[in-house]
N, C-alpha and C positions, 0 to 999 in steps of 0.2 A: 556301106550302102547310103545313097542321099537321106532318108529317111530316120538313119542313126542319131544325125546333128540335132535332132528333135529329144532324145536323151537327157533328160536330169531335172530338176524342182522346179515347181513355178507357185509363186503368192497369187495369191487370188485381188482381183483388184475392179475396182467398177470402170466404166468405158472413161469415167474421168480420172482413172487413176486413184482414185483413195483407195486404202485395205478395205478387206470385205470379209465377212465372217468367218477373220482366221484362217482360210482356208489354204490348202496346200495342196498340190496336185503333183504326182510324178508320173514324167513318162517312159516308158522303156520299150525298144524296138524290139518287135520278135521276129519277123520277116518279113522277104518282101516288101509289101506295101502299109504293113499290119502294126498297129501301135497301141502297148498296153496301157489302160490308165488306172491309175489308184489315186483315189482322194480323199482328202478329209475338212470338215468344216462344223459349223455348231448343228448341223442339221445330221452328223454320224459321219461314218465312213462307207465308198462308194468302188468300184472297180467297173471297169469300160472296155470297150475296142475301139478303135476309129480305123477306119481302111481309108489311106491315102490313095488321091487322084491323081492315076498318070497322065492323064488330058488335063486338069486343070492346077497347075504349080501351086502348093500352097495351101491346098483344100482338102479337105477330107471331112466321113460323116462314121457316126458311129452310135453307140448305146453305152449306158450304165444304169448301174443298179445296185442302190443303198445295200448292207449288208444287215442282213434282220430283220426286214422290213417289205412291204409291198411299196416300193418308191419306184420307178426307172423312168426312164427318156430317151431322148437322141440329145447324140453333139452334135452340131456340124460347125468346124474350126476353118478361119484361114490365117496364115501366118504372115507376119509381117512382114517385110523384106528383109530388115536386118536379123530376122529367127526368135528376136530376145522376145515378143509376145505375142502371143496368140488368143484370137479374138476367139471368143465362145458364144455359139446362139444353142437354147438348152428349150429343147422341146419335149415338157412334163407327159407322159403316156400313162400314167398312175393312175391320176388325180381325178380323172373325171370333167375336168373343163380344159379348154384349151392353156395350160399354164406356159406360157415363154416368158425367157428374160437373157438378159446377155449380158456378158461381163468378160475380163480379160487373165488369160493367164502369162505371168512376167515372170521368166527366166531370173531364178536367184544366181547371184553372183558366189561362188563357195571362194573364201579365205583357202588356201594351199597351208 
């Protein structure tokens, strides 16, 4: 399925590229249009959905939510053209004030 190629680790990185709190994100397709997400970073561990756009290539919105915690939000991602990052706008639903921030996730390269 198109949505598969979206499968496997990504660093957490800020929109200029530097690392960013350790973080590490995997994705794994379940169907459909539907993509699991597990994360982790110095702020805990996190699990998601994001439901891809078949009107708009590249795009999809979705939720997660820290584990332990009263934490969640929305993603909403779009993908690069070459696959290898995917841009994050992360909208905090928790917190009580409108928290965003955006950051990137980059396709690790796995040694064979």
């Amino acid at each position: 399925h198109k949505y598969a190629r979206f499968e496997g680790r990504y660093s957490h990185r800020s929109i200029g590229g530097d690392p960013l709190n350790e973080g590490v994100t995997t994705i794994k397709y379940l169907r459909k249009n539907i993509l699991e997400t597990r994360g982790k970073d110095t702020d805990g561990r996190w699990q998601g959905r994001i439901m891809m756009s078949d009107g708009v290539p590249g795009y999809g919105t979705g939720v997660y939510q820290y584990e332990g915690k009263s934490d969640c939000g929305r993603h909403e991602i779009q993908v690069s053209l070459d696959g290898q990052t995917i841009f994050v706008y992360v909208l905090n639903t928790s917190h009580g004030k409108n928290y965003t921030f955006a950051y990137t996730w980059n396709r690790f390269h796995e040694k064979a």
